[in-house]
N, C-alpha and C positions, 0 to 999 in steps of 0.2 A: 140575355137569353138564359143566363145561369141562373138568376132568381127564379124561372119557373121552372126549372128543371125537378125539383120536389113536390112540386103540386101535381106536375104530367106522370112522376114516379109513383105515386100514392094510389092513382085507379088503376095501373098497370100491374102493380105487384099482385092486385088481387087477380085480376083478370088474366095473367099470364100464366098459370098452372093449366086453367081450362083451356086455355088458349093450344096449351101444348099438350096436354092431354087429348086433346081431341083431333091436333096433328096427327100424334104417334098413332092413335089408331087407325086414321084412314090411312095413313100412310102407310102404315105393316098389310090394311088390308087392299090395299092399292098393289103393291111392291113385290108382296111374296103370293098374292092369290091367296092358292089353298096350300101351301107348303106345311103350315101350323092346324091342327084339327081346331076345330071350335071347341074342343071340349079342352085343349088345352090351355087355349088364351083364357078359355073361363076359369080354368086355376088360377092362371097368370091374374087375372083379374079380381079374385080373391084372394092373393096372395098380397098383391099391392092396397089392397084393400084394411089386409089386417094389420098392414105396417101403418100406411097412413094413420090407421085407427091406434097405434101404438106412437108413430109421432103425436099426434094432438094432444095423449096421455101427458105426454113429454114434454110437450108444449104449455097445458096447463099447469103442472105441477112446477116449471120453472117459472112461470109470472106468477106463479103463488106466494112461491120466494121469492121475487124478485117483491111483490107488493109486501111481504112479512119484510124483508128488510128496511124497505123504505120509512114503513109507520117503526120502523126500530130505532131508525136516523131521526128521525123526529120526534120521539121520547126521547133519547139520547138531545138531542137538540137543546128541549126544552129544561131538562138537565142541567145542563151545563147552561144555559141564562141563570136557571135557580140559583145554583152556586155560585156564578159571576156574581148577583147582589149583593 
């Protein structure tokens, strides 16, 4: 059962943000009613919004580097057979 264990993780990880995203809100709107105005979840919700959009920033720009390294390792690589010769 442990060799699937990474194939069952792989559609979950995407699927579990919306998953819980869409908890939290019925949830807060289930639980508290009206304690929260709507105009303030909608900040709430544009605030989470610009972070997100600042994680992904974050997100691209370290697989950026992370792939400039790699093609680095691999120049490097090819390198070092040369001079092996």
């Amino acid at each position: 059962s442990t060799a699937n264990a990474p194939e069952d993780d792989a559609p979950n990880r995407y699927s579990r943000p919306e998953r819980t995203a869409y908890g939290r809100y019925s949830r807060d709107a289930n639980s508290s009613g009206s304690s929260l105005p709507s105009n303030s979840l909608e900040k709430r919700i544009e605030e989470l919004e610009r972070e997100l959009a600042k994680e992904r920033q974050e997100n691209a720009r370290l697989m950026k580097m992370a792939q400039d390294k790699e093609e680095l390792i691999g120049k490097l690589k090819e390198e070092i057979d040369l001079l092996n010769r």
